[in-house]
N, C-alpha and C positions, 0 to 999 in steps of 0.2 A: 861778165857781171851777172850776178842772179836775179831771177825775175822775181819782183813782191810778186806773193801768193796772198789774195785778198780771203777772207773769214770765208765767204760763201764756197772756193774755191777746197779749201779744207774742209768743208762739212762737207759736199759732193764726196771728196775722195772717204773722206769715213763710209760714208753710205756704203761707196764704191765696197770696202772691205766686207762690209756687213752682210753685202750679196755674196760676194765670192764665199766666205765662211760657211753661209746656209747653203751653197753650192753641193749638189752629191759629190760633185768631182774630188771638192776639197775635203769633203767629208771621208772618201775615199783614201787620199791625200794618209790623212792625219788617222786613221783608220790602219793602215799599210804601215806607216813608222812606229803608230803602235804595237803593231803586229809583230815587228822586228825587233824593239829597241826596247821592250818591257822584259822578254823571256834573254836577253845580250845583256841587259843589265843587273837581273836575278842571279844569272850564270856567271857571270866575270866576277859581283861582291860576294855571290857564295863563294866558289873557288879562291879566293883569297882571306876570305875569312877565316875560311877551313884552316888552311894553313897556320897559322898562330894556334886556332885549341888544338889541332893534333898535335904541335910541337908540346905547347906547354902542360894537357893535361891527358895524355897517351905518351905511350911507348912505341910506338907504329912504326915512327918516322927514325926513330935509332936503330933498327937492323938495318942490317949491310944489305945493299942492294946488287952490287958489280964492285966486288973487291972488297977496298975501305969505305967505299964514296954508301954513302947513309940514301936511304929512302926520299930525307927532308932536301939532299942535294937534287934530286931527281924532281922531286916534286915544285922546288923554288926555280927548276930550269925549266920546268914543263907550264909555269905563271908566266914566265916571260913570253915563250912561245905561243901558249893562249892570246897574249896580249897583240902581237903581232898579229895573230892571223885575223884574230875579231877585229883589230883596225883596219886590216886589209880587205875584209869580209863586207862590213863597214863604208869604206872607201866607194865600192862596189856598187852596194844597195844605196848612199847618198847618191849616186850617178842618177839612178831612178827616180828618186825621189826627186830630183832638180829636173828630172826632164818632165814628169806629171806637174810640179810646179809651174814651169815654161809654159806647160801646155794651157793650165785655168788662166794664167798669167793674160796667152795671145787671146784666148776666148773669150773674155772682159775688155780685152783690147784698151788695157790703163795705159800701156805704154802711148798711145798716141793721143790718148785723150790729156795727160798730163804735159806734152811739149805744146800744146794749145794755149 
């Protein structure tokens, strides 16, 4: 059964967040993701962007690359591959991110003071 969380109990935990925020740590935090996920997300909607004007207003992607197989096959297989690895790359650096999160987490010490 869930325990009522009374009004005052909810404004503490605001507060609670308001510190961790102005935290360096979380500033750190949120400083690190950006660091990563703003140049991962220029890079992935450029590269695919690409791909549509070079097809539609270049010639680029219609010579042969390996045989018959065109430039535009090579380059729509080399999307998927990008996509892969940056998820996996991704995958990687949220581990971090979760374990620096864990970390402000235990040194606020919410988790204890919230089963109270």
């Amino acid at each position: 059964m869930a325990k009522k969380v009374s009004q005052s109990d909810l404004k503490k935990r605001g507060e609670d967040f308001e510190k961790i925020e102005r935290s360096s740590q979380f500033q750190e935090l949120m400083a690190a993701k950006r660091k990563f996920l703003v140049p991962s997300i220029i890079i992935f909607f450029g590269l695919y962007l690409l791909f549509p004007i070079l097809i539609s207003y270049t010639n680029i992607m219609d010579a042969p690359a390996i045989g018959d197989i065109s430039w535009a096959w090579i380059y729509a297989l080399l999307l998927f591959i990008m996509t892969w690895v940056m998820a996996t790359i991704y995958m990687k650096k949220a581990a971090t991110f979760d374990h620096m999160a864990e970390k402000i987490w235990k040194e606020e010490d919410l988790d204890g003071r919230e089963a109270q």
